[in-house]
Backbone as JSON, one array per atom type, in Angstrom:
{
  "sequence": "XXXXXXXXXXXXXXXXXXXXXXXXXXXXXXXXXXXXXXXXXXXXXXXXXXXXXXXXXXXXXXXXXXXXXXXXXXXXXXXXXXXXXXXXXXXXXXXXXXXXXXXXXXXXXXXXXXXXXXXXXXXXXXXXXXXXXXXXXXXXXXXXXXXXXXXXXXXXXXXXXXXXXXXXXXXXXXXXXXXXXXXXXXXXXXXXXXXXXXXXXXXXXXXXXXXXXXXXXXXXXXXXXXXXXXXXXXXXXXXXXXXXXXXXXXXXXXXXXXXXXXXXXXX",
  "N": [[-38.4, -26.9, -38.57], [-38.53, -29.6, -36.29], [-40.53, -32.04, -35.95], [-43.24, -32.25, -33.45], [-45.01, -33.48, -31.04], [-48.63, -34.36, -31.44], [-50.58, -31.83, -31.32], [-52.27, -31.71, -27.39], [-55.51, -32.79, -27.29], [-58.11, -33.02, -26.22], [-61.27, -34.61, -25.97], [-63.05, -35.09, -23.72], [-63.1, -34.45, -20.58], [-62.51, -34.69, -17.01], [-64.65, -33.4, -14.2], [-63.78, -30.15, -13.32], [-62.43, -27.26, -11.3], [-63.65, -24.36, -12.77], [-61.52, -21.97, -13.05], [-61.99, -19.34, -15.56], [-63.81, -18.03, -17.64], [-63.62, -17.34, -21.19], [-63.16, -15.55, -24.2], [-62.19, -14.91, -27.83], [-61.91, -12.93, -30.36], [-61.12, -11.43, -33.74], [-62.29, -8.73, -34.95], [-61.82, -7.46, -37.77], [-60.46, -4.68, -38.87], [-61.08, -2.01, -40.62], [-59.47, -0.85, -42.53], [-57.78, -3.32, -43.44], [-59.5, -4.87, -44.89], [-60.69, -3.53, -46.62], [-58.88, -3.23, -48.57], [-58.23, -6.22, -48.64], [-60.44, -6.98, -50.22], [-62.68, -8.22, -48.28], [-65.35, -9.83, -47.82], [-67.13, -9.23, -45.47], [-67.26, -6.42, -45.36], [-68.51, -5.92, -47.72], [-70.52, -6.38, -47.28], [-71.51, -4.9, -45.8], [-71.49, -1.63, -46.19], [-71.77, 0.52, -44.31], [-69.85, 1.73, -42.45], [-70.23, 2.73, -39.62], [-72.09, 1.88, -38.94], [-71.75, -0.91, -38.59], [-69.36, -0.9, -36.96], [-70.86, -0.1, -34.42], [-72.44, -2.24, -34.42], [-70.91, -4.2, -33.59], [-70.15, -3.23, -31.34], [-71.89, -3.3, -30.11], [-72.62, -6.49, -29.68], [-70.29, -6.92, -28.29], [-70.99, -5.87, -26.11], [-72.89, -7.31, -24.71], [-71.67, -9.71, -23.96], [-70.7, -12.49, -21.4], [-68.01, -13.58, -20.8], [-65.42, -13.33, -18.45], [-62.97, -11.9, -19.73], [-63.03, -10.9, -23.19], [-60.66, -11.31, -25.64], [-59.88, -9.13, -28.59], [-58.95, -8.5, -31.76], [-57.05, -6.74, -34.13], [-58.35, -4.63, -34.14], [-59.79, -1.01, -34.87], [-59.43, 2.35, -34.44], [-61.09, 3.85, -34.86], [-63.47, 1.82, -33.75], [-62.31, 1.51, -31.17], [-62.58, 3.65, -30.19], [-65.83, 3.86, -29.89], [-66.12, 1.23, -28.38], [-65.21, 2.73, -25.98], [-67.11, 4.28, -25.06], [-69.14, 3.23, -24.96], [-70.24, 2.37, -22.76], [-69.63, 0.64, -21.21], [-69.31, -0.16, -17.82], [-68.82, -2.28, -15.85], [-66.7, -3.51, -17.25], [-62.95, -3.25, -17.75], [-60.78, -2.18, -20.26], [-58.11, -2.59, -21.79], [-55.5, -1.79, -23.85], [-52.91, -2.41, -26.21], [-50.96, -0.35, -28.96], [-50.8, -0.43, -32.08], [-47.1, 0.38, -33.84], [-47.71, 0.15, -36.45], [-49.62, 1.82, -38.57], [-52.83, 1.1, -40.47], [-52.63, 1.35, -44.2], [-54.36, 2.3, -47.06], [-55.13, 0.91, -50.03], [-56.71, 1.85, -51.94], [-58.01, 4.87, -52.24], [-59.18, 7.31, -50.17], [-58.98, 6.64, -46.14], [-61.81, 5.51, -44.73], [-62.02, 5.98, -41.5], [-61.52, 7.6, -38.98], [-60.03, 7.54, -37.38], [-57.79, 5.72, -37.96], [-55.54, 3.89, -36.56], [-54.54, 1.09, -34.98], [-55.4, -1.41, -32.9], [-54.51, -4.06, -30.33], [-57.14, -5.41, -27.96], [-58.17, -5.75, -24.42], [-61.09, -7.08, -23.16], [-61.53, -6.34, -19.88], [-63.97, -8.14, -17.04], [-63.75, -7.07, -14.05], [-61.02, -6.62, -11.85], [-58.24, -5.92, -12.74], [-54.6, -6.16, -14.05], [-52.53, -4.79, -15.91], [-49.6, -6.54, -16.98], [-48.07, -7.15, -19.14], [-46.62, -5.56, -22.79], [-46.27, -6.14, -25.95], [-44.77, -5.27, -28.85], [-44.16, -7.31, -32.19], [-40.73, -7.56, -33.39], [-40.12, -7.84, -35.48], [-42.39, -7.88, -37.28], [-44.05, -4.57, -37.25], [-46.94, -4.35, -36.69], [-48.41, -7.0, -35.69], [-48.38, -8.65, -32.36], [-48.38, -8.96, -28.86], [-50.69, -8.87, -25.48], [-50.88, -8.66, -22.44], [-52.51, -9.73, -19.15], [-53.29, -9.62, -15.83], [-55.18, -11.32, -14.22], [-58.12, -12.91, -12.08], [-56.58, -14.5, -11.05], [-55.17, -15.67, -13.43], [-52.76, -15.51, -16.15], [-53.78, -13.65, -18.56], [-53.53, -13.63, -22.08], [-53.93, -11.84, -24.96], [-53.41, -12.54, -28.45], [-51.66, -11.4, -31.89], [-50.47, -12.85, -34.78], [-47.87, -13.05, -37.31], [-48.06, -14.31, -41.13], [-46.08, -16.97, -42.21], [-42.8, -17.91, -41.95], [-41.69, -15.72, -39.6], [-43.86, -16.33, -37.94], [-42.28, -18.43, -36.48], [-40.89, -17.56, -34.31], [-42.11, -15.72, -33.34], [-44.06, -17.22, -32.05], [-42.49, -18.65, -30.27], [-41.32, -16.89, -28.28], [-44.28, -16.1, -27.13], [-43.88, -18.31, -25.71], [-42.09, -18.09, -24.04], [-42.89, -16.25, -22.86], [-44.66, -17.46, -20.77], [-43.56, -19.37, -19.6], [-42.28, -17.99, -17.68], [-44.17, -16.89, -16.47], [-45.94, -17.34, -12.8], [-48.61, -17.77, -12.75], [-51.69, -19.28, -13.94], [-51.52, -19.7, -17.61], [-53.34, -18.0, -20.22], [-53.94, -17.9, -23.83], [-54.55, -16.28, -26.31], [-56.4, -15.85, -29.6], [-56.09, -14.94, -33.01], [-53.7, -16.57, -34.74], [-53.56, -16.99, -37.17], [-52.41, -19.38, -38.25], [-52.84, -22.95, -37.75], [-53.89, -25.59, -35.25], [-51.58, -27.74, -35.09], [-49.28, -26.51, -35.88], [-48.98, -23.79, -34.21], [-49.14, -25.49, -31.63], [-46.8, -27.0, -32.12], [-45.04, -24.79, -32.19], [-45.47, -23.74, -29.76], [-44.4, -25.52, -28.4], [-43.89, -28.24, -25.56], [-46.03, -28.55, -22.67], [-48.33, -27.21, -23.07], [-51.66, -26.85, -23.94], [-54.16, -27.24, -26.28], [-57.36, -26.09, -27.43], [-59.71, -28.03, -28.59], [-62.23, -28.37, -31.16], [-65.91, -29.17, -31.7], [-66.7, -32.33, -33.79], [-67.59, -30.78, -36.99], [-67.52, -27.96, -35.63], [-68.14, -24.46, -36.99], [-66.04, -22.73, -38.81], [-63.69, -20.76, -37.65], [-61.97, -18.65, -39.06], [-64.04, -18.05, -41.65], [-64.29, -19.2, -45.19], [-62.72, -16.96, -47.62], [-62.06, -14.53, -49.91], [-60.04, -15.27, -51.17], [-59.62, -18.27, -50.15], [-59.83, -21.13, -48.39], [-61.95, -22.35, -46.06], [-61.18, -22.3, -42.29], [-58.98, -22.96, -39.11], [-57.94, -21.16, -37.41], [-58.07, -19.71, -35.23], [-57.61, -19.43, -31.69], [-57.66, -21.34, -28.69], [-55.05, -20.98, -26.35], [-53.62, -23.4, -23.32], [-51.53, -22.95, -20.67], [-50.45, -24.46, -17.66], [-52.99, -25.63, -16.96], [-56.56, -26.3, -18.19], [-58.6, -26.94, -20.43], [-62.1, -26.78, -20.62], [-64.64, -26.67, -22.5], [-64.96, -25.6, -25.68], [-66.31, -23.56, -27.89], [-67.15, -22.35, -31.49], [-68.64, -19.35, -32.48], [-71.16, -18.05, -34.71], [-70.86, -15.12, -36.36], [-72.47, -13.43, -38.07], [-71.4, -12.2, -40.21], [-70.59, -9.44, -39.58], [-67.29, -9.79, -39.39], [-64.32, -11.11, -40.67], [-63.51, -12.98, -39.22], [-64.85, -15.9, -37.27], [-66.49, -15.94, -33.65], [-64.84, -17.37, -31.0], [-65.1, -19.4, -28.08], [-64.34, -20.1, -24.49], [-64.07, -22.09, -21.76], [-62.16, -22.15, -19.43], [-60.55, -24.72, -16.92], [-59.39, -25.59, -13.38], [-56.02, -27.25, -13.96], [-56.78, -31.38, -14.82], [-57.06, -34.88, -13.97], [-56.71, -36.3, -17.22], [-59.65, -37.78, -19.11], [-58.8, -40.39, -21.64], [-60.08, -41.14, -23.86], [-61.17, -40.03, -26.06], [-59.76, -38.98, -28.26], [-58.05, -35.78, -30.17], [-56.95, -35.81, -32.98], [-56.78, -34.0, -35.19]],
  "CA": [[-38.24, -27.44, -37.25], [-39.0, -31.16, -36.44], [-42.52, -31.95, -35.42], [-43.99, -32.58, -32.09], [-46.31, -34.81, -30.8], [-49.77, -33.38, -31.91], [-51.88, -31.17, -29.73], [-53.14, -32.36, -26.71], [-56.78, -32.38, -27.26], [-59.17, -34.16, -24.73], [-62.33, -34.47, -25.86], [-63.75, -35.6, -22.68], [-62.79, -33.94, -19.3], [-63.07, -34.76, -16.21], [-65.55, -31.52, -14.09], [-62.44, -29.49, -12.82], [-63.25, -26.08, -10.7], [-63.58, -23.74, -13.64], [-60.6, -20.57, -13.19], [-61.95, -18.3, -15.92], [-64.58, -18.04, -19.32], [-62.5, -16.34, -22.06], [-63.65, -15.11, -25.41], [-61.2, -14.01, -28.43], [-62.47, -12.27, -31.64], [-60.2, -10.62, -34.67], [-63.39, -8.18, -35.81], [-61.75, -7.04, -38.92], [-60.06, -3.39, -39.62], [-61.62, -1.62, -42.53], [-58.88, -0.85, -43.98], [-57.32, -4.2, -43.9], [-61.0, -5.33, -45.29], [-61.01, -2.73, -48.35], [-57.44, -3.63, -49.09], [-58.25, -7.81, -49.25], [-61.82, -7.2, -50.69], [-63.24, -9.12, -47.56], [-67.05, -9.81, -47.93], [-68.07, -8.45, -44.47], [-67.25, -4.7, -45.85], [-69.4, -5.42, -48.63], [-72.3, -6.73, -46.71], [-72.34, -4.03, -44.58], [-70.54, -1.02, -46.61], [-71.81, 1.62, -43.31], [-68.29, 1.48, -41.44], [-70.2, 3.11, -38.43], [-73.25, 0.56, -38.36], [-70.52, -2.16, -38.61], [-69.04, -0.71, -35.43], [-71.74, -0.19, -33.78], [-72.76, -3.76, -34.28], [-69.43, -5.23, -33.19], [-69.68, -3.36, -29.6], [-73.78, -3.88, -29.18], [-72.38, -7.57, -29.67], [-69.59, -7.09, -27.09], [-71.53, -5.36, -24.52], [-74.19, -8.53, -24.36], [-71.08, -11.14, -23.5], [-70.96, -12.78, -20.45], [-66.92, -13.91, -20.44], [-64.78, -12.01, -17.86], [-61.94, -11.65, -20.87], [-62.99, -11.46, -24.31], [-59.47, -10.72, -26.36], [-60.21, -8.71, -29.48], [-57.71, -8.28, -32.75], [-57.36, -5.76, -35.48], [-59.65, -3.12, -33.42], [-59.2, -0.17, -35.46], [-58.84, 3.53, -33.58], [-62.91, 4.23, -34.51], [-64.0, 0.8, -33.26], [-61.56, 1.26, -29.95], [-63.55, 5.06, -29.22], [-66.76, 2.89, -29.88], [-66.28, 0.62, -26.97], [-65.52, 3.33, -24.65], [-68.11, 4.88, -25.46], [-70.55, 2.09, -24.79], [-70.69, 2.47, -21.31], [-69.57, -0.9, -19.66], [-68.66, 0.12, -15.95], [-68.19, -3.12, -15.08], [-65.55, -3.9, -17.94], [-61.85, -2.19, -18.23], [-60.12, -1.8, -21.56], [-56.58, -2.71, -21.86], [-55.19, -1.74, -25.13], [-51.52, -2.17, -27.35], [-51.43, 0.39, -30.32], [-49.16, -0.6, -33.26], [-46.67, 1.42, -34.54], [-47.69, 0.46, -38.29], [-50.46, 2.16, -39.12], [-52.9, 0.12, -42.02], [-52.8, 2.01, -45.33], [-55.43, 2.03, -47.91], [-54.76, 0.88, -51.08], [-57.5, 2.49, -52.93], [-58.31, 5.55, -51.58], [-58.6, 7.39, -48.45], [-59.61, 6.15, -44.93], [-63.19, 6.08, -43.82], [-62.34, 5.93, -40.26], [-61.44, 9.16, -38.03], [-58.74, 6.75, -36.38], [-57.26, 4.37, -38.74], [-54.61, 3.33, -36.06], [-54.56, -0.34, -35.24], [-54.9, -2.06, -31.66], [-55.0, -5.09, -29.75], [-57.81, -5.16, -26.46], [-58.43, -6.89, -23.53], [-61.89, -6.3, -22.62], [-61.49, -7.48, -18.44], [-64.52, -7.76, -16.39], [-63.91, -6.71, -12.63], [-59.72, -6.25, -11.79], [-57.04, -6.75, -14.16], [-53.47, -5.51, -13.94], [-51.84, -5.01, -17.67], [-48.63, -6.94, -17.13], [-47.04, -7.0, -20.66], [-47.43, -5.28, -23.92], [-45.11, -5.94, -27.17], [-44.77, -5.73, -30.6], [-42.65, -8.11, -32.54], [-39.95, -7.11, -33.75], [-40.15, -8.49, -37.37], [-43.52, -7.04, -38.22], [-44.82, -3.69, -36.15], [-48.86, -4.47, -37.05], [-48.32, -7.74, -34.51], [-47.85, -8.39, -31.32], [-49.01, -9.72, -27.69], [-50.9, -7.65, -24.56], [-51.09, -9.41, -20.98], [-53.29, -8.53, -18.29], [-53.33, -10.85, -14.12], [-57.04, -11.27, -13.73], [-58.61, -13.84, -11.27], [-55.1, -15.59, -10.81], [-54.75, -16.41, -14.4], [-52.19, -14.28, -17.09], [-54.39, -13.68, -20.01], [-52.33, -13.12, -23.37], [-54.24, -11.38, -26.49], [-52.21, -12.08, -29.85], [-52.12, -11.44, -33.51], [-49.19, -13.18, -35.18], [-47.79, -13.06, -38.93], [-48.2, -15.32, -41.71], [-45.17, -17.76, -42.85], [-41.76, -17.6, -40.88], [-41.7, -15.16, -38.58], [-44.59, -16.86, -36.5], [-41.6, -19.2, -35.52], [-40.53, -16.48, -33.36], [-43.09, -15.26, -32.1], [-44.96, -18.19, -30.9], [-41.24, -18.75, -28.99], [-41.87, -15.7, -27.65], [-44.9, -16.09, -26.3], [-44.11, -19.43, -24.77], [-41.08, -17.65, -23.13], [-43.9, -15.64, -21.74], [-45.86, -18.64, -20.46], [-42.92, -20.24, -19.1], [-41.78, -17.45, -16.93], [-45.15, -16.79, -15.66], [-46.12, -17.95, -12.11], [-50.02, -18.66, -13.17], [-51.87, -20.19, -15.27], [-51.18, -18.36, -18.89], [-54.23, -18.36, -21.49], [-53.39, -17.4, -24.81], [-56.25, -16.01, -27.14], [-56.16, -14.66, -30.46], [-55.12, -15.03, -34.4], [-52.51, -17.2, -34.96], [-52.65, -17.38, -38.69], [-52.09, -21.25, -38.37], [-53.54, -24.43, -37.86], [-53.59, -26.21, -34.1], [-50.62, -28.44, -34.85], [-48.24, -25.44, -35.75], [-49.72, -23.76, -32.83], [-48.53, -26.45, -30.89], [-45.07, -27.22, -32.37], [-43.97, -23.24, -32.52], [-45.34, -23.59, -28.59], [-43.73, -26.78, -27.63], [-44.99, -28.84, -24.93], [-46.68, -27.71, -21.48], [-49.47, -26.65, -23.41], [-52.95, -27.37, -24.29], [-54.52, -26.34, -26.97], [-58.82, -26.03, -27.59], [-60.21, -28.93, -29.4], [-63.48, -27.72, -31.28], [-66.6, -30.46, -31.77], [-67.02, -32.51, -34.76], [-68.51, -29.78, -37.73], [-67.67, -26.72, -35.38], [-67.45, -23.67, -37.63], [-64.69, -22.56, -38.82], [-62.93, -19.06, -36.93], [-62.04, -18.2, -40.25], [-64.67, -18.3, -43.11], [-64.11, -18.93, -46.68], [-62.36, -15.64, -47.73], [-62.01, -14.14, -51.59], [-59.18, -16.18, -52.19], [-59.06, -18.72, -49.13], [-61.22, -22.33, -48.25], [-62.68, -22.02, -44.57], [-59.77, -22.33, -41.43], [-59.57, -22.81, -38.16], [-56.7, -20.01, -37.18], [-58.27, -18.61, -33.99], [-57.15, -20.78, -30.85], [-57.81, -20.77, -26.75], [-53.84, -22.1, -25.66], [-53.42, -22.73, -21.93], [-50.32, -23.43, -19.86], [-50.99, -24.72, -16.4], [-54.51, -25.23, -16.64], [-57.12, -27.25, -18.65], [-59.87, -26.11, -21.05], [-63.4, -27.93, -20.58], [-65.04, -26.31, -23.29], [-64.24, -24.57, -26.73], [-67.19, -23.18, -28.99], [-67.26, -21.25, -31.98], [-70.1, -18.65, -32.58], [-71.38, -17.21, -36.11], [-71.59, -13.04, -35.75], [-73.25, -12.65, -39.02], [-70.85, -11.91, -41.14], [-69.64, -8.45, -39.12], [-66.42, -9.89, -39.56], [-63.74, -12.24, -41.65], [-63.14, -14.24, -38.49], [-66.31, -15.88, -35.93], [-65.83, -15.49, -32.18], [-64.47, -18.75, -30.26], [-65.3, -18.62, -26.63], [-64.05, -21.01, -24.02], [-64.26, -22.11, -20.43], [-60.43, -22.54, -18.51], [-60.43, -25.18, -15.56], [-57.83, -26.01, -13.25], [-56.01, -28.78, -14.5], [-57.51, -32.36, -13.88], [-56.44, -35.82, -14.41], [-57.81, -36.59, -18.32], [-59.9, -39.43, -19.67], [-58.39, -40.57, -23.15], [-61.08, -41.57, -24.15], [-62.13, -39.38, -26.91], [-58.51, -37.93, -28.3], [-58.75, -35.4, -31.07], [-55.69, -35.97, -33.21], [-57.15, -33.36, -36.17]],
  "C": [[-38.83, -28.83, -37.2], [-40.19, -30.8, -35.85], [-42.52, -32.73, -34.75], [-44.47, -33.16, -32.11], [-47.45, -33.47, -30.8], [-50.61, -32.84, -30.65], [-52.08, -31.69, -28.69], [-54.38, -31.93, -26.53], [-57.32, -33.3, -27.0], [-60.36, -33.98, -25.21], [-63.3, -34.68, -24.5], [-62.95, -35.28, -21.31], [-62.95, -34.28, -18.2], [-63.61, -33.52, -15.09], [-63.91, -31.23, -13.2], [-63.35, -28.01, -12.13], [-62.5, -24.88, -11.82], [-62.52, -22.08, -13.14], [-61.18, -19.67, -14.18], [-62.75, -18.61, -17.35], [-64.09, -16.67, -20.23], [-63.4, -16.53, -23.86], [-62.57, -14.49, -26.32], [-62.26, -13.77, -30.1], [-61.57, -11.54, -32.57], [-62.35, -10.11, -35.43], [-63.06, -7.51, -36.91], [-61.5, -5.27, -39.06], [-60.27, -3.12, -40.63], [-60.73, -1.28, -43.35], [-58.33, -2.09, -44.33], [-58.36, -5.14, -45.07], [-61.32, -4.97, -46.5], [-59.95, -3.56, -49.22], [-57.58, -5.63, -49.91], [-59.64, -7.88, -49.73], [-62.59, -8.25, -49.59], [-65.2, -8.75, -47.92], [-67.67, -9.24, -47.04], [-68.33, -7.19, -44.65], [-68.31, -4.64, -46.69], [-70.66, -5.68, -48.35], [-72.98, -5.53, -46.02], [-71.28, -2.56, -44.7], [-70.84, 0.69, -45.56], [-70.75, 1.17, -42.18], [-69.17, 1.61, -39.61], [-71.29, 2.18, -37.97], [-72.27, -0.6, -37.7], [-70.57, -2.42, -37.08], [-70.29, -0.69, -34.55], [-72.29, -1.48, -33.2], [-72.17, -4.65, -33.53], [-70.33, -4.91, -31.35], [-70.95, -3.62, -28.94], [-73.34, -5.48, -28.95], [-71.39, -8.29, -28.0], [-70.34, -7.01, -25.88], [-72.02, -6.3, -24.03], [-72.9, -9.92, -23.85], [-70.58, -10.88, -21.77], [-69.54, -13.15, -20.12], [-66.25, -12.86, -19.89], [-63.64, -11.85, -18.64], [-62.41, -11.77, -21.88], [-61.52, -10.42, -24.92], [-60.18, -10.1, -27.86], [-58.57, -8.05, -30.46], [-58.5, -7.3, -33.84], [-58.98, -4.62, -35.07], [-59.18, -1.71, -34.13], [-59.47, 1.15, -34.68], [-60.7, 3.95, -33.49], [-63.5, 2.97, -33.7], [-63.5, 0.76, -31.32], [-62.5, 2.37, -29.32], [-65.0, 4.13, -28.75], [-67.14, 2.25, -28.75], [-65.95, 1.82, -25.92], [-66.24, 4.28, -24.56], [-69.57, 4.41, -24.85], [-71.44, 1.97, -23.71], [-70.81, 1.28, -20.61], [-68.5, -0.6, -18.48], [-68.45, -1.49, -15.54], [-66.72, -4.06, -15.87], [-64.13, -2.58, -18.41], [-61.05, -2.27, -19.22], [-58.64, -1.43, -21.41], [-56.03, -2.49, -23.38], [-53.89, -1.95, -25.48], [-51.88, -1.24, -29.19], [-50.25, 0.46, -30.71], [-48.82, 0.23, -33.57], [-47.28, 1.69, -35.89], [-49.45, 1.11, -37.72], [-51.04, 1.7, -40.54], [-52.93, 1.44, -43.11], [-53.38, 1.82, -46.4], [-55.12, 1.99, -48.95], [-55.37, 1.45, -52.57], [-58.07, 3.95, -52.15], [-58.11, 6.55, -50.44], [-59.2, 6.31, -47.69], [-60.94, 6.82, -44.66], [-63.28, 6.14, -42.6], [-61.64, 7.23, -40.26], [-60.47, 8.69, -37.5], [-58.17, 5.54, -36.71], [-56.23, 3.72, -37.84], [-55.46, 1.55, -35.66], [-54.22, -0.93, -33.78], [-54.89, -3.8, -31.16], [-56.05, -4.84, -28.5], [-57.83, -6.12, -25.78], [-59.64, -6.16, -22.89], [-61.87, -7.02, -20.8], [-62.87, -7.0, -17.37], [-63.65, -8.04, -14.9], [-62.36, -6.52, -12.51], [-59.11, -6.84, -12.5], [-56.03, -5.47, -14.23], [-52.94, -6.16, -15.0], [-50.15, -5.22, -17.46], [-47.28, -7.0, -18.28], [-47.98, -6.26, -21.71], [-46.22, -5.12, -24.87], [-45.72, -6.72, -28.24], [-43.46, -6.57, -30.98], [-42.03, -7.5, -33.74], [-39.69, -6.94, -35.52], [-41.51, -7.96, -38.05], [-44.42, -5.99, -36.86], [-46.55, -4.03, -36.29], [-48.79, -5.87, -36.22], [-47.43, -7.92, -33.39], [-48.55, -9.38, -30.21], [-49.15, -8.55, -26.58], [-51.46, -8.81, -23.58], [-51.49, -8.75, -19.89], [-53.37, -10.0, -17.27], [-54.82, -9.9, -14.55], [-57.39, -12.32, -13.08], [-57.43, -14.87, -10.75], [-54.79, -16.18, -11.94], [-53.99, -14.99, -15.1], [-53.09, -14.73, -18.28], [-53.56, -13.01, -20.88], [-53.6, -12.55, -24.61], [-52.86, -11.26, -27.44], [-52.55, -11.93, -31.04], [-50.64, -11.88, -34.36], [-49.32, -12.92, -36.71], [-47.9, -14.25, -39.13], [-46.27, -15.85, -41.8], [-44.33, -17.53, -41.65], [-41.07, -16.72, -40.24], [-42.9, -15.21, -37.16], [-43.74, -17.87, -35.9], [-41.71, -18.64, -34.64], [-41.24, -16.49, -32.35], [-43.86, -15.96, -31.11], [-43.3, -18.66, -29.66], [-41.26, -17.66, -28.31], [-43.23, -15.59, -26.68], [-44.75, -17.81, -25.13], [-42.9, -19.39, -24.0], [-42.1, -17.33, -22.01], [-44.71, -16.41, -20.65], [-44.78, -19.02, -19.41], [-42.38, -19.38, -17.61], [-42.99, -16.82, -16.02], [-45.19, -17.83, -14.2], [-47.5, -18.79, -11.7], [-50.05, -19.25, -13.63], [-51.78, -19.52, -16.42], [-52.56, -18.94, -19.79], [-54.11, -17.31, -22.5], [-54.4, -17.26, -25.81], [-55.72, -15.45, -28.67], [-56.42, -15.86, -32.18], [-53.88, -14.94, -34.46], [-52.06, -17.39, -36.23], [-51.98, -18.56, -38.49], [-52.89, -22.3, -37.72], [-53.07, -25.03, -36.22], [-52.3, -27.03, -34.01], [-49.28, -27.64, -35.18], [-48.28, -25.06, -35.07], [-48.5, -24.5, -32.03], [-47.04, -26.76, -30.93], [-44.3, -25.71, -32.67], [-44.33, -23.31, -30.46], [-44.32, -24.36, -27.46], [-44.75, -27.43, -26.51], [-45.05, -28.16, -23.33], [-47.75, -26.74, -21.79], [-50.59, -27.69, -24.12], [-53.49, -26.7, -25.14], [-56.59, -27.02, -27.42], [-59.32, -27.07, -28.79], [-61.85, -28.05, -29.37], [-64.16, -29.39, -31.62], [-66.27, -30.53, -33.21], [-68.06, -31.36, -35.69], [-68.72, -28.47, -37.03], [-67.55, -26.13, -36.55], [-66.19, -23.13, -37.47], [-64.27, -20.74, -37.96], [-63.01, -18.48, -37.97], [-62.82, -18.24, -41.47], [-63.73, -18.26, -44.3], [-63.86, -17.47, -47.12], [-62.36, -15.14, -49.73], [-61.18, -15.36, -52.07], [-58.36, -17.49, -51.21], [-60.17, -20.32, -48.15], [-61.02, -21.53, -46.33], [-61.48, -22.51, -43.48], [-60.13, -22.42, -40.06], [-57.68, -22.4, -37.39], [-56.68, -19.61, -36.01], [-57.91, -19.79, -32.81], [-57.13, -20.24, -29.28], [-56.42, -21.74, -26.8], [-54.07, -22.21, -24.15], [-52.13, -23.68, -21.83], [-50.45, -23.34, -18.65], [-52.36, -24.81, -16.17], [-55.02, -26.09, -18.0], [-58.64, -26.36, -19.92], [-61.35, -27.31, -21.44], [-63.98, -27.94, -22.0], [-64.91, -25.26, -24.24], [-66.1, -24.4, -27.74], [-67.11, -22.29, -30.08], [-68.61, -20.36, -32.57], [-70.21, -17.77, -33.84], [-71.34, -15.9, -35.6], [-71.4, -12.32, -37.35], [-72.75, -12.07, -40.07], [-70.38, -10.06, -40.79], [-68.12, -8.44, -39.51], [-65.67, -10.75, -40.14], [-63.9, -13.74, -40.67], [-64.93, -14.3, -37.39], [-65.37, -16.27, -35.07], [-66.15, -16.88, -31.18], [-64.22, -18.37, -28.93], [-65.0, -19.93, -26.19], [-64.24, -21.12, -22.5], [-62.53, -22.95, -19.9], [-60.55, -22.92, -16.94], [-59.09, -25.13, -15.04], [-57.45, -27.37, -13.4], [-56.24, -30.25, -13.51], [-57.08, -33.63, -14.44], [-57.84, -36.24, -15.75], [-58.53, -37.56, -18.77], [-60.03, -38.91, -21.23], [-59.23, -40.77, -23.65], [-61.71, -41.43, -26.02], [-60.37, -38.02, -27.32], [-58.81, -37.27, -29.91], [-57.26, -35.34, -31.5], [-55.9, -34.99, -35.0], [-55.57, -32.89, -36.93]]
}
């Protein structure tokens, strides 16, 4: 496909009245983890500590959405388990089921979801898998007047698709749309599989990367806050210790505001 004009990324904002603080995380499925020899399995080869870890981690955040990928069926009981009354649990559960290439399964519930953890009301608007690979997909939930999207896309060409797909979704929305997740690509694919009427999360100079250095993979920055109709002040990404392949990029979504160029990030 021809190529777009690159991202629009603003380093410098002007203060806008903040709509919504959003959080997305891919915490890593053990079996997908055994299967690619990921390092977090071997740091921490007690599946149920792991978990444990993940949702003591969740419980302590302060964003009324954090999106979460590759939640596996023990990690999904886990959180509701945890006991957050003031957060409701939106789920999509893939058809594929992961399969272990060595072995059996150490979980009790190897199935494979997407979540939306939503503090205070949230009505689950959409939920689909794409068509071309059942193990991704997209799950939409109205919360505060914004559509929040959790995704997990494939590698190579069949994320054309899908990112047209979700920017059908965007387009036919009457909010603002924020789009969270693993994209398996780089901000300027991102961008040119979205087209334009989007924004996409500029991180600072020397953020970490979403993606660490993997067995067979230099360091990435895959994970991405999109918005459509709406502005994003601030993007951070946060270490979590090596729990998982990917660290957890949290953001703050204004309503949109006239920008100063100032400071353009053309990465």
């Amino acid at each position: 496909m021809g190529r777009s004009a690159p991202p629009r990324h603003w380093g410098v904002i002007r203060p806008g009245v903040a709509l919504i603080t959003v959080a997305t995380w891919n915490v890593l499925h053990r079996i997908h983890a055994e299967n690619w020899g990921e390092e977090a399995t071997r740091r921490r080869p007690d599946e149920s500590a792991r978990i444990a870890a993940i949702t003591a981690r969740l419980a302590e955040r302060t964003e009324r959405v954090v999106a979460l990928q590759e939640v596996s069926g023990d990690q999904l009981a886990d959180l509701r388990g945890a006991g957050m009354p003031d957060r409701t649990i939106h789920v999509l559960r893939y058809p594929r089921v992961p399969t272990p290439r060595r072995g059996p399964s150490r979980l009790a519930d190897p199935a494979e979801y997407l979540v939306l953890l939503v503090r205070g009301r949230g009505r689950q608007s959409a939920a689909h898998v794409f068509e071309e690979d059942p193990g991704k997909g997209f799950l939409a939930v109205d919360t505060a007047g914004v559509l929040v999207v959790t995704t997990h896309l494939s590698f190579g060409p069949p994320r054309v698709r899908q990112l047209a797909r979700l920017a059908e979704l965007a387009s036919d929305a009457v909010s603002p749309v924020i789009l969270l997740g693993d994209f398996n690509a780089d901000s300027h694919t991102v961008a040119d599989g979205l087209g334009p009427g989007f924004s996409i999360a500029a991180l600072p100079s020397g953020a970490l990367p979403t993606r660490p250095a993997g067995p067979s993979s230099a360091p990435r920055h895959i994970d991405h806050v999109a918005v459509h109709g709406a502005d994003i002040d601030e993007a951070v990404v946060e270490d979590v210790d090596g729990l998982s392949d990917h660290n957890l990029l949290r953001a703050t979504v204004i309503e949109p505001t006239d920008r100063v160029r100032s400071s353009r990030v053309t990465r």
